[in-house]
C-alpha positions in Angstrom: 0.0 0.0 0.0 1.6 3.5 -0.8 0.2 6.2 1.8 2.0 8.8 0.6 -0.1 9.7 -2.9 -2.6 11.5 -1.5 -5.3 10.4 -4.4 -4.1 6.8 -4.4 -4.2 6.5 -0.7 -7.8 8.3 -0.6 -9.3 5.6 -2.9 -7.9 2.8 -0.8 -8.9 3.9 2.2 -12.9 4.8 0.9 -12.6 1.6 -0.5 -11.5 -0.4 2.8 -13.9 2.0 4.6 -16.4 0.4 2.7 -16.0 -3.0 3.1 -15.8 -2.4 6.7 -18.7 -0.4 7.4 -21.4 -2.7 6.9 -20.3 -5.6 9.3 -22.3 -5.9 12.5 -19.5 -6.0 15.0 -20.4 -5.6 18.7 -17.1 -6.6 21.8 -17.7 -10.2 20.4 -18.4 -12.2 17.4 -18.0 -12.9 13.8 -18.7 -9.2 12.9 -15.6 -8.0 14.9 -13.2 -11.5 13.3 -14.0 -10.6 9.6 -13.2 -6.6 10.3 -9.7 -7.8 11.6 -9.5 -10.2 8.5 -9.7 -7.7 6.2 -7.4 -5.7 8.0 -4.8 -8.9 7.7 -5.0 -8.3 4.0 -2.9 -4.9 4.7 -1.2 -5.6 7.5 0.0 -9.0 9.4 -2.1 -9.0 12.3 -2.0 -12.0 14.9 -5.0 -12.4 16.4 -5.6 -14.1 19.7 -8.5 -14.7 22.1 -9.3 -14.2 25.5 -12.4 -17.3 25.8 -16.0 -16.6 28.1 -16.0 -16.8 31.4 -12.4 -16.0 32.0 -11.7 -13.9 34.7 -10.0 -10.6 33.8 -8.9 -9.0 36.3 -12.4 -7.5 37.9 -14.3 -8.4 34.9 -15.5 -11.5 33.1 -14.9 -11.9 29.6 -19.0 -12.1 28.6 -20.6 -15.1 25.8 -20.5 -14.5 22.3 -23.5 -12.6 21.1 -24.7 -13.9 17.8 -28.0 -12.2 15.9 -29.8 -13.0 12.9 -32.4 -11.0 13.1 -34.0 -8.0 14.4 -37.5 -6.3 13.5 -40.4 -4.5 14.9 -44.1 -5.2 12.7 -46.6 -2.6 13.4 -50.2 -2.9 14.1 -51.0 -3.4 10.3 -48.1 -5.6 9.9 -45.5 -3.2 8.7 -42.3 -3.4 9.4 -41.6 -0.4 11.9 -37.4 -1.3 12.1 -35.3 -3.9 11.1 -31.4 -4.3 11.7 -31.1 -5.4 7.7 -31.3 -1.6 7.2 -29.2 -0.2 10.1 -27.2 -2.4 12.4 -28.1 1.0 15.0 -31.8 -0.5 15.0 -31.4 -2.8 17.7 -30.0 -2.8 20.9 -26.3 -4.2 20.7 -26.3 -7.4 22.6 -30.0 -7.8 23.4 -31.7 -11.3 24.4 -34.0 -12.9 22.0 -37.6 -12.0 22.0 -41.0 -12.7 20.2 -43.8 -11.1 21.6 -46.5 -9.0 21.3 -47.5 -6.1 23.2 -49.0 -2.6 22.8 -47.5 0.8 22.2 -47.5 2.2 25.9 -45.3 -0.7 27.3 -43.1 -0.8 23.5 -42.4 2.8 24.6 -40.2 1.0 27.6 -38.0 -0.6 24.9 -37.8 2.2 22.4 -34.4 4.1 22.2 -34.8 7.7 20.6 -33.0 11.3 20.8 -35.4 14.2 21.0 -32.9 16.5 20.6 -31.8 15.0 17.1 -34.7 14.2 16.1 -33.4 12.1 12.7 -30.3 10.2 14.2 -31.0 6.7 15.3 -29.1 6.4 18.5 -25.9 3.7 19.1 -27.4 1.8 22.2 -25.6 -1.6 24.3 -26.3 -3.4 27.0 -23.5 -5.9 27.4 -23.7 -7.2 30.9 -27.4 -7.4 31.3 -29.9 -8.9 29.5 -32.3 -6.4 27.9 -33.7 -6.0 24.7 -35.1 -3.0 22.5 -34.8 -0.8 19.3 -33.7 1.9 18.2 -35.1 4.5 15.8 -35.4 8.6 15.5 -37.4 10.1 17.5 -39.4 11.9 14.4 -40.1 8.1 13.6 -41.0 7.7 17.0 -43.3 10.2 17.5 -45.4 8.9 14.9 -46.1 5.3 15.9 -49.4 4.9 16.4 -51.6 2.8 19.1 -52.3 -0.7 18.4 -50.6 -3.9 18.6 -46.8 -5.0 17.6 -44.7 -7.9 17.5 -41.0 -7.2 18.7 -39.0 -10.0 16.9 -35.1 -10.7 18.2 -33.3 -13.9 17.1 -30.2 -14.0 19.3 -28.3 -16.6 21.2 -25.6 -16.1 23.4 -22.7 -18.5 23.2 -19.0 -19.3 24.6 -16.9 -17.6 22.7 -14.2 -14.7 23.6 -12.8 -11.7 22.9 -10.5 -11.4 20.2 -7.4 -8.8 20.0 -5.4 -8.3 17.0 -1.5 -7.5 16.9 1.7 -7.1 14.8 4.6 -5.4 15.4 7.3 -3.3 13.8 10.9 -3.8 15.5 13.3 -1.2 16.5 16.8 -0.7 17.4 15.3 -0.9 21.0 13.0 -3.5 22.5 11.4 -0.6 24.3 8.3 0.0 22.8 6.0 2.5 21.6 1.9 1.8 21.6 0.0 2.5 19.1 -4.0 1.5 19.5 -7.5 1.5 18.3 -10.7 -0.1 18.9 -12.9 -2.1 16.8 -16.5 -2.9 18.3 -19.4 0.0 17.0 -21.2 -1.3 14.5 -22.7 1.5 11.7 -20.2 4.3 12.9 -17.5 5.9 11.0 -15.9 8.3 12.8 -16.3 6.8 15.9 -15.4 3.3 14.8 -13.3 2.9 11.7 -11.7 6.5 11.5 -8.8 4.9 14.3 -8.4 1.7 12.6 -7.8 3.6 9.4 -5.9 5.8 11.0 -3.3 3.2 12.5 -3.4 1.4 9.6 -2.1 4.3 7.3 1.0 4.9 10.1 1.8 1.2 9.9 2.5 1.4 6.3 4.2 4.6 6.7 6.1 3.4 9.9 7.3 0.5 8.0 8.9 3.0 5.1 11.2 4.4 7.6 14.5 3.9 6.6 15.3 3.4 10.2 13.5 2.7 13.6 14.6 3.6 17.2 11.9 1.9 19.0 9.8 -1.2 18.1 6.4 -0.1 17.4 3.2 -2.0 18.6 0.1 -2.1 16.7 -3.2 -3.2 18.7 -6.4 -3.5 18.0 -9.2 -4.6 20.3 -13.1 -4.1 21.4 -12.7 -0.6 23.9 -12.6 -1.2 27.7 -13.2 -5.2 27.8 -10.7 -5.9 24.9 -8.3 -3.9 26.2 -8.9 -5.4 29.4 -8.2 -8.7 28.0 -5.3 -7.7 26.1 -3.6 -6.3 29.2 -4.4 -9.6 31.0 -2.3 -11.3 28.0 0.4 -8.7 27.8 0.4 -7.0 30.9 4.6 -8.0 31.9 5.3 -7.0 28.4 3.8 -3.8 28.6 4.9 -2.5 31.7 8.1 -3.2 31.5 8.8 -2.3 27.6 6.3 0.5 26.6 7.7 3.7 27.3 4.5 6.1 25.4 1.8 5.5 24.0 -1.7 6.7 21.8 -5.2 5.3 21.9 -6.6 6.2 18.5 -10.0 7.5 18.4 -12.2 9.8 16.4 -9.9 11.2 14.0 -12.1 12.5 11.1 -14.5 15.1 11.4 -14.2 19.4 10.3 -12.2 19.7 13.4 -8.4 21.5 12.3 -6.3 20.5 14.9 -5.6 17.2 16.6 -6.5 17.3 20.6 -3.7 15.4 22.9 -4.9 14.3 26.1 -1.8 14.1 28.3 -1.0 10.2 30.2 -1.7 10.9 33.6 2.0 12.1 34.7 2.8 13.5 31.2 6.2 11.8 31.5 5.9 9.4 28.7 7.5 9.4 25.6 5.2 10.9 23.3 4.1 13.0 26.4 7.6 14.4 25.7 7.1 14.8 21.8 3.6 16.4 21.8 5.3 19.3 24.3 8.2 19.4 22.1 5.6 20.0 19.3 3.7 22.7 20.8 7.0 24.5 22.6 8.0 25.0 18.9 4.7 26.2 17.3 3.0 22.7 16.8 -0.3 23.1 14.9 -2.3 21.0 18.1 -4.2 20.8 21.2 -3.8 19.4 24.5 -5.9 18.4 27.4 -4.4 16.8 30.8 -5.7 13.5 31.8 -9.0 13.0 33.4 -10.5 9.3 34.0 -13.7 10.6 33.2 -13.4 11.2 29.5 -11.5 9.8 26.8 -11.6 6.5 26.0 -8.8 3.4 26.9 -6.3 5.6 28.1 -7.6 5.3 31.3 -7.0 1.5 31.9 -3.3 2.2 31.0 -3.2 4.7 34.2 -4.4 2.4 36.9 -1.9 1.8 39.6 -1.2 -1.6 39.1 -0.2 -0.8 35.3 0.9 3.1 35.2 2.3 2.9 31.9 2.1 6.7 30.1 -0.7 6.1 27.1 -2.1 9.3 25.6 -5.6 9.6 23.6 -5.2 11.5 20.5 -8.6 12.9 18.3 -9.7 15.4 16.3 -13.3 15.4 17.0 -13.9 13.7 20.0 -13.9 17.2 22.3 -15.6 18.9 19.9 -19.3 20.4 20.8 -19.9 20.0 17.3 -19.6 16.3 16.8 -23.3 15.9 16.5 -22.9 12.2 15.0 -21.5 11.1 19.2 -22.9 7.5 19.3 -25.6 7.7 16.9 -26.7 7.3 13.0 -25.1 10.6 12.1 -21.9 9.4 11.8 -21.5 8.9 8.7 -18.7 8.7 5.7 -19.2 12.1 4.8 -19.1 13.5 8.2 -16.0 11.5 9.1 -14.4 12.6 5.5 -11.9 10.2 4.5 -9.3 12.8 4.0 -9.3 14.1 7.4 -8.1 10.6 8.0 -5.1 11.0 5.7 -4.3 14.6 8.0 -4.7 12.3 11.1 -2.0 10.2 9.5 0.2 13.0 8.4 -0.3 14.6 12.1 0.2 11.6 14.2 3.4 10.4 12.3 5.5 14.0 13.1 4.6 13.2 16.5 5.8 9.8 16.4 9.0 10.6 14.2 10.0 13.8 17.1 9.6 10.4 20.0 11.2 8.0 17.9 14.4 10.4 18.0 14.1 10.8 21.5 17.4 8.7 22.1 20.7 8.9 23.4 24.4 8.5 21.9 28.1 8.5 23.2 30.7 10.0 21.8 33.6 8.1 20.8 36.0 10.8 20.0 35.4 11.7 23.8 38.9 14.6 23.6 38.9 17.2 21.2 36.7 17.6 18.3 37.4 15.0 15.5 38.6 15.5 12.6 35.3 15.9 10.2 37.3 16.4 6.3 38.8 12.8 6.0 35.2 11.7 6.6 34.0 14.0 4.3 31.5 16.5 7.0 33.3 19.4 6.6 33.5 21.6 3.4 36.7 21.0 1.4 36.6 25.0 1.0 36.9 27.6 3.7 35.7 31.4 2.0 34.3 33.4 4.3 33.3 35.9 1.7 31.9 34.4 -1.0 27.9 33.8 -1.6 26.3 30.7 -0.1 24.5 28.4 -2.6 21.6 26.6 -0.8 23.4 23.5 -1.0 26.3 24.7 1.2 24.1 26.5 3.5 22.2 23.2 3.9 25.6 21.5 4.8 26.4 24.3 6.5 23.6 23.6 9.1 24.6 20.1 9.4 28.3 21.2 10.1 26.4 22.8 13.4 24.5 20.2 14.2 27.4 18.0 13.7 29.3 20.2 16.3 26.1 20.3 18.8 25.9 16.3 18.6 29.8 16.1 19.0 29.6 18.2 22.1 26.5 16.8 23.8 26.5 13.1 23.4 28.1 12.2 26.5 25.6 9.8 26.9 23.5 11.9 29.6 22.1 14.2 26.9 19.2 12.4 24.7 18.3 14.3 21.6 15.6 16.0 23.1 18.1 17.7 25.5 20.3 18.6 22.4 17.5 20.0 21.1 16.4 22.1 23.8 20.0 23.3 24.0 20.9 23.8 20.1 17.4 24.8 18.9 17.6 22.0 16.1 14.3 19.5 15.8 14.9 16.0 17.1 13.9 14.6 13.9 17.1 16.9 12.0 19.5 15.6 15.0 18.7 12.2 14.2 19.1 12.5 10.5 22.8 13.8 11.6 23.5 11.7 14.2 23.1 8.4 11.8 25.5 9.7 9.7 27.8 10.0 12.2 27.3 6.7 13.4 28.0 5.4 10.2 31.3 7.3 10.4 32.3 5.8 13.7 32.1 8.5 15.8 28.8 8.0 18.0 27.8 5.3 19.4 24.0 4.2 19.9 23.0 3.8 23.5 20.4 1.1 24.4 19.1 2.9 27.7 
């Protein structure tokens, strides 16, 4: 896949959008195994389950919900709602039902929004059995008295909960998270705009022509998957990833990205979003709050503390009128805001992968730069500067700043604080002088 044409990479991602889209996915279930199997066909994910009835820490890993059908007749025998035209028109996860009753005690299983009177509203109810539709409340409002027969063909079986992986590895084994949740059916920006999202930075990640840190790609149903996937991983994570980003809500007519801070801010892409905002970073930040957000907040518990931001563009947004409901749609979620989410998110990660340290090995005296061909061959003072020399002319600075300050105590953050040069240019430098002998890479 090439994400870096922006028309090519536009039509691939509509086109995986829509394939997607469609599936009736819920936290379990075949919906949620054939989204991460056509994710496979971009990316190598591994997918592993957590099976029912396992404890997870204080939860239990719920059955498998599986439905066929789901409709509402009216009293002339019209179909008021069935899920073959929105997956939103019943109640995710809600026991089977075939009964009749009239509208006054329908009303008790109805789901509307008054205040959006056209949007059919997102509704669960995981850990309890219930059952009900959902419709908008101008369709609502005009039900009429009379009979109906509420229809729900569901079963609930053992199962699990299924996570999805892969990996790109880095000079390091420290790690850096990258995250996203699959389990809404019938939403876009609110569903598929993180997937997408972290799909396009894997395929840019993997272009690279060099990593720092090994990058982890995870996808999983929000709050139990991630639950599950910490009760796989949870040694690996503590004691490898050093930052991470839940991905979520990434489309939308919002400009700017909004960070919300890990709940210390002392993680590593903690560090590179206020590196990105000290030197004019085109972004927002929030600090940490467990009571908005998304899976961040499982990463910030005591017995884990390992610093994950959120990152969004639309979730803090008054004006994300599609929150949970049938209004989030492909042309509010705009598939090109998902290429900007990509663009955004990978200068982030680029400033944290750089965020390393190196040793110098010429430790007395500056080294001689000619013989190795990093200093110019001509010394005029007075002459006019083509761009070309001026451009090595910066390097031969950056060169002297690296020289100087790679005593492994500084990491390139600190030399960047200290020279005024981005990470991201340091690093470019500071391979080249590795290549030459003259740094040496530090595994801290």
């Amino acid at each position: 896949m090439n994400f870096d044409n922006v028309e090519d990479s536009e039509k691939k991602i509509s086109e995986i959008f829509d394939r997607l889209f469609p599936l009736f996915r819920s936290i379990t279930g075949k919906g949620t195994l054939d989204s991460y199997r056509i994710l496979q066909e971009y990316m190598p994910l591994e997918i592993s389950r957590v099976t029912s009835g396992t404890k997870v820490f204080d939860w239990t890993v719920p059955q498998e919900w599986h439905c066929e059908e789901a409709y509402l007749l009216g009293p002339g025998g019209e179909t008021v709602v069935d899920m073959k035209d929105s997956n939103l028109h019943v109640v995710n996860y809600a026991a089977p039902i075939d009964v009749k009753l009239g509208l006054n005690d329908l009303q008790d299983h109805i789901y509307s929004i008054p205040e959006k009177p056209d949007a059919i509203p997102y509704v669960t109810s995981y850990y309890k059995k219930h059952w009900g539709f959902c419709m908008s409340d101008r369709q609502r409002q005009s039900l009429r008295e009379g009979e109906y027969r509420a229809v729900i063909k569901s079963e609930f079986l053992d199962g699990g909960i299924d996570i999805a992986q892969t990996k790109l590895a880095g000079r390091l084994n420290k790690k850096i998270l990258i995250s996203s949740y699959l389990c809404h059916p019938s939403l876009a920006n609110n569903e598929l705009s993180g997937p997408l999202t972290l799909l396009g930075l894997y395929h840019r990640i993997r272009k690279w022509p060099s990593r720092n840190y090994t990058f982890l790609f995870s996808i999983q149903p929000e709050t139990i998957g991630t639950l599950c996937m910490l009760h796989l991983h949870l040694d690996e994570i503590k004691n490898s990833v050093v930052g991470g980003m839940i991905l979520n809500m990434l489309g939308g007519d919002t400009d700017r990205l909004t960070y919300k801070y890990s709940l210390f801010k002392d993680g590593l892409i903690d560090k590179a979003v206020t590196h990105a905002v000290k030197n004019g970073g085109v972004l927002n930040t929030v600090d940490f709050n467990p009571n908005h957000g998304a899976d961040e907040r499982h990463y910030a518990t005591p017995g884990v503390r390992v610093p994950v931001c959120n990152v969004s563009r639309d979730f803090y947004s008054p004006e994300y009128i599609g929150y949970h409901n049938s209004l989030d749609t492909k042309d509010y979620m705009q598939v090109r805001q998902i290429l900007n989410s990509i663009d955004d998110i990978e200068h982030i990660l680029k400033i944290a992968d750089s965020c390393v340290t190196y040793e110098n090995l010429e430790s007395v005296g500056e080294p001689q730069l000619g013989p190795r061909g990093l200093y110019p061959t001509l010394n005029f003072v007075y002459g006019k500067i083509e761009d070309d020399e001026q451009s090595a002319a910066e390097e031969l600075r950056r060169i002297k700043w690296l020289l100087t300050l790679s005593d492994g105590r500084h990491d390139l953050f600190d030399i960047s604080t200290i020279s005024g040069y981005a990470p991201v240019k340091l690093q470019e430098t500071a391979l080249k002088l590795e290549s030459h002998g003259l740094i040496k890479f530090l595994e801290i």
